[in-house]
N, C-alpha and C positions, 0 to 999 in steps of 0.2 A: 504494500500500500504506500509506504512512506516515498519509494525510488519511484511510482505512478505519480502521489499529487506534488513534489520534486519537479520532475520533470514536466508536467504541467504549467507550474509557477513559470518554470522559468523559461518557457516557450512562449506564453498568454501572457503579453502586457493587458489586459483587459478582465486579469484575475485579482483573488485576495486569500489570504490564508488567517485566519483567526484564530487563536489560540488559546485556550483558557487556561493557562498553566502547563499544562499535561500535553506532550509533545514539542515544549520550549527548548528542550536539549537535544532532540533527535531531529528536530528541522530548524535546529541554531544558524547552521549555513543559508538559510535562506531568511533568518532574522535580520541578519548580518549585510547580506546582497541586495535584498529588495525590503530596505526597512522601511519604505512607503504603499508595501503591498503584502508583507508578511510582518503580522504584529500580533505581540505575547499579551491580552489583557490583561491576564490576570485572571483570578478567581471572582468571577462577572458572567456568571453565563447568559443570566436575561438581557443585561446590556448587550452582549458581542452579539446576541440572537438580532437585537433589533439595530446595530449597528450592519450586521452584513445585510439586511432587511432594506436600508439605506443605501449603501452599495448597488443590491441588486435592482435596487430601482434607479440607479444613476447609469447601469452597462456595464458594470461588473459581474462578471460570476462568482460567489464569494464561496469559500469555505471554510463552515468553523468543525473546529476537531476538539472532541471531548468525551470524557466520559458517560455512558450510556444514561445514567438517572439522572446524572447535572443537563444533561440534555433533553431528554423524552418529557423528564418529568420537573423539573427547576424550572425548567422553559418552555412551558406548556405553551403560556399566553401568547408568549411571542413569540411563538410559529402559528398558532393560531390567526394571530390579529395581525402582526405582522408580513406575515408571508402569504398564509393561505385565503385569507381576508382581502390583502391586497393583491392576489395571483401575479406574485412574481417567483421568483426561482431561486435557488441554492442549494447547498447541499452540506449537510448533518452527516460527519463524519467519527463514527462511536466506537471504543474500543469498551470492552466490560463485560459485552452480553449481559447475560441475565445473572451469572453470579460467577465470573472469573476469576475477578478480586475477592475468591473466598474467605478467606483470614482478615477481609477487612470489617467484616459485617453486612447488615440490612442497608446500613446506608451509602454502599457500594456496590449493591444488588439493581437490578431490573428485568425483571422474566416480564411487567409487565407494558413491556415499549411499546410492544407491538398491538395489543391491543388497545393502548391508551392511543397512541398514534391514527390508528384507524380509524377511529369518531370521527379524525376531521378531514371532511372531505379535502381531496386535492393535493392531500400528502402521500407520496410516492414513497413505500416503503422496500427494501432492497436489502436481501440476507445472504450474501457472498459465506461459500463453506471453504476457500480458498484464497489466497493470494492473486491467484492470474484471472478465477473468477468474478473479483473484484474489481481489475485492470478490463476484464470483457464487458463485465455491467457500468461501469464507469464510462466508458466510452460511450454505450450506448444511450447514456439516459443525463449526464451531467451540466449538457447546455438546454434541456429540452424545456426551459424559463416553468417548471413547479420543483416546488420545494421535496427534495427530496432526501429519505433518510437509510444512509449505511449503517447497519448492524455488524460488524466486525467481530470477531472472535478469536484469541489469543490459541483455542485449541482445534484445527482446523483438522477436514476430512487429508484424509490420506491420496486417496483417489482423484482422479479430475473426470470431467464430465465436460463437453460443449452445453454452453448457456445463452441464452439471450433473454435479454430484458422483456418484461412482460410475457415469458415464454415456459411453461415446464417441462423439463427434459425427462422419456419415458427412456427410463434407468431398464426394465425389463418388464416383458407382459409374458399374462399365465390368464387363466381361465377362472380361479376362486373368488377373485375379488381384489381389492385396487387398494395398495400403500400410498400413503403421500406423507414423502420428508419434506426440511426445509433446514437451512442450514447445516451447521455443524452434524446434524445427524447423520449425515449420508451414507457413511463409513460403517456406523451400525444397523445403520435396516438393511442396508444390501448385504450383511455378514447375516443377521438374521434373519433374511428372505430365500437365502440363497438355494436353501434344500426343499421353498414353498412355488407352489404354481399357482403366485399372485403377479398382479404387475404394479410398478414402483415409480412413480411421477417425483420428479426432486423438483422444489419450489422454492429457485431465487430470489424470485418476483412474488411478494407478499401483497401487496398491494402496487399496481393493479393485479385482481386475481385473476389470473387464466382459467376462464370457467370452461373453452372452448375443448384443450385437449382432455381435460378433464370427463367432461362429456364423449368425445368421443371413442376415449379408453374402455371407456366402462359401459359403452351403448351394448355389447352383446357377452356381457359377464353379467354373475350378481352383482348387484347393489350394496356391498358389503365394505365399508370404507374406515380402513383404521390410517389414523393420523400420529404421526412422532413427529413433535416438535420439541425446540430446546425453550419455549416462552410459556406462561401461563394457556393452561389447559383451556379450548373454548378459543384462542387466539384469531383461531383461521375457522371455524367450527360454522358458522354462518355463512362466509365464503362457498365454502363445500355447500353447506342445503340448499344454497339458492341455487347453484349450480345444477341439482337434482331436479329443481323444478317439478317438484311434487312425488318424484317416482318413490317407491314401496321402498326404503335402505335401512341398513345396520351403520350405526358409526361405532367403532372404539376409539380411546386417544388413550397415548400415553404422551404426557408432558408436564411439566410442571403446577404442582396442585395448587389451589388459587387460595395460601394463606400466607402467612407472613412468615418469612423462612426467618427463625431464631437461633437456629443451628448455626455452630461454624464447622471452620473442616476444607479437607482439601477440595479441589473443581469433583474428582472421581469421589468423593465421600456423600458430596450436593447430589452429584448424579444418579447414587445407589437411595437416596432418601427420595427422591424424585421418581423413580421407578425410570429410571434413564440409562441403566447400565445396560451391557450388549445382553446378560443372559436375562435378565426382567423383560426387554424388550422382546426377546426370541418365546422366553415362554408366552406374553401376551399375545403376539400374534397368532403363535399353534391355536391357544386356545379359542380365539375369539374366531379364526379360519376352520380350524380343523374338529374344535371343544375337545382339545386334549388338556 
């Protein structure tokens, strides 16, 4: 990510890099070069929101880089009223996921971005499970003037996959019934799918939802749709039904349960309390495919 919005900056005199602390040292080089268009605020997130807000309504494309709750959720309003309100464009660049920063606490947690984000319309949400994933959906979606937001994750899929923005990638088709990852999962549904004859949709693109491949996956299978994601349970859950458009279905999810995580512990400690590890996740699918 960081050698992507780099080289960016420093191609686009018509850019800006905004910084809330967090990334001051690892894009110091370009504090230092373009200290009229990359600048360190500080611990200010609703300010820098509605400062690059200002920006993008002057013909810049601005980017602020922060962590996932000082962003989603410190700065709600102003992406809200700011950005989405005034439809103009930028882009929300987040490191943290939903609970990266284990050891730090609740209050360097967010499993719940992705749904908070969603309520408002117009906001483009964007969950890279890779490095070059990131650098594919970046291209595609970074001038396209709405505000949109990068979910980053410090513990990324192993695997690559071709993506495109607004696009779901069919990872493998079978005949039982229809997976759908998104992020960081990817690695483990396709380890726990692998011995199952389902097919497996990976979604970079969280918002807007691709309801199209979705639909036409599952036109001549069951209606049987389990969900893994790494955000608060219910996330993408609406998404999916509307898609269905009335038909007969089963949903299961495993993701993140919707309370306030008071545990600490390592990322794989979070994940095993979450029902997020590779063997929780292989058993729930047998069972909810096969009711083994």
């Amino acid at each position: 990510m960081q050698k992507c919005i780099r080289n960016f900056i420093s191609s686009n005199s018509h850019s800006a890099l905004l910084l809330v602390d967090i990334g001051a040292w690892p894009f110091h080089d370009l504090l230092e070069k373009y200290p009229k268009r990359a600048k360190n605020i500080g611990i200010f997130e609703p300010g820098t929101i509605s400062l690059a807000a200002g920006l993008s309504l002057s013909g810049i494309i601005p980017i602020v880089y922060g962590i996932s709750p000082f962003i989603a959720q410190r700065s709600l309003e102003q992406i809200k009223l700011d950005f989405a309100y005034q439809k103009t464009g930028g882009n929300f660049l987040v490191t943290g996921a939903s609970y990266d920063f284990s050891a730090l606490g609740y209050s360097h947690y967010c499993p719940e971005d992705v749904i908070t984000l969603s309520t408002i319309p117009g906001v483009e949400i964007v969950t890279p499970g890779t490095p070059s994933q990131f650098e594919t959906l970046w291209k595609d979606c970074h001038a396209n003037s709405n505000p949109t937001y990068f979910r980053m994750t410090d513990h990324c899929n192993t695997k690559e996959c071709s993506v495109e923005f607004g696009k779901a990638a069919v990872l493998k088709r079978g005949t039982m019934g229809c997976v759908i990852c998104a992020a960081e999962t990817m690695d483990k549904v396709m380890a726990a799918a692998k011995e199952l004859d389902v097919t497996v949709l990976y979604y970079t693109t969280i918002v807007p939802f691709d309801s199209e491949t979705l639909q036409n996956e599952i036109a001549d299978i069951p209606k049987r749709i389990y969900l893994c994601t790494p955000f608060y349970k219910g996330s993408i859950t609406a998404n999916v039904v509307n898609a269905l458009k009335g038909a007969e279905y089963g949903i299961e999810e495993s993701g993140v349960p919707l309370e306030i995580l008071r545990n600490y512990g390592t990322k794989d400690e979070k994940d095993c309390y979450c029902g997020l590890s590779l063997e929780q996740i292989s058993r729930s699918m047998k069972s909810f495919f096969y009711g083994k």
